[in-house]
C-alpha positions, 0 to 999 in steps of 0.5 A, a space after each residue: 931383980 926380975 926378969 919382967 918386961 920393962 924391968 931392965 937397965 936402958 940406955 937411949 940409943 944402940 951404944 953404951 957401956 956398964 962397968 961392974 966392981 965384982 966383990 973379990 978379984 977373980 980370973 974371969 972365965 965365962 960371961 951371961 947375958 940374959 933378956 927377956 924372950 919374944 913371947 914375954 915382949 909385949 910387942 912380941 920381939 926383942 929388938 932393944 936386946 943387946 946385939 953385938 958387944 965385948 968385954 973388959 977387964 980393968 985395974 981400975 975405973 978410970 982405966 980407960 982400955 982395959 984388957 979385951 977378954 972376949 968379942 960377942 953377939 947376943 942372939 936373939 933367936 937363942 934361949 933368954 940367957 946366953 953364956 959366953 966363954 972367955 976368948 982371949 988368952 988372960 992370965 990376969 985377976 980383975 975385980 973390975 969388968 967393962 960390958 961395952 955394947 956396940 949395937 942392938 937388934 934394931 931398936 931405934 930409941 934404946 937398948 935394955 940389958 936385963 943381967 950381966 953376969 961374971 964367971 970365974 975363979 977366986 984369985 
């Protein structure tokens, strides 16, 4: 609900996924990735920031591979809120997407994901 240190949804360790049931199906068109920036961290980096992940749509939840809508990297030099357009061509209409992070930005323990956003059309 806020953006402050600590307020995030963490995972132990670098690797792990979120999936998100959106209110209405939509023609995905960009995603947004925010954290919180270095100078809020009270050890002064964001090394728990995600780092590299993708994105999915799926028709259902137990989907196991859904439809790659895009490859990312989070950059943790960039602004705090980071938008990625969809990359892979997609005609299809999802109600369901898949955030899978594969790495962080050095964290050891955990990675923290602050918001996860979905862009798109009404389908």
């Amino acid at each position: 609900p806020d953006m402050y240190p600590g307020n995030c949804w963490a995972f132990k360790g670098s690797q792990g996924y979120l999936v998100v049931r959106l209110s209405m199906k939509i023609y995905p068109t960009a995603f947004t990735v925010e954290h919180i920036p270095k100078t809020l961290s009270p050890t002064g980096n964001i090394a728990s920031a995600p780092r590299n992940f993708s994105v999915y749509g799926l028709d259902n939840e137990y989907q196991e591979e859904g439809k790659l809508l895009g490859k990312y990297v989070y950059d943790q030099e960039g602004e705090p809120l980071q938008m990625f357009p969809v990359t892979e061509k997609n005609e299809d209409t999802f109600q369901i997407v898949e955030l899978r992070i594969f790495s962080n930005w050095g964290h050891a323990e955990y990675t923290c994901l602050y918001r996860f956003r979905v862009h798109g059309k009404p389908a």
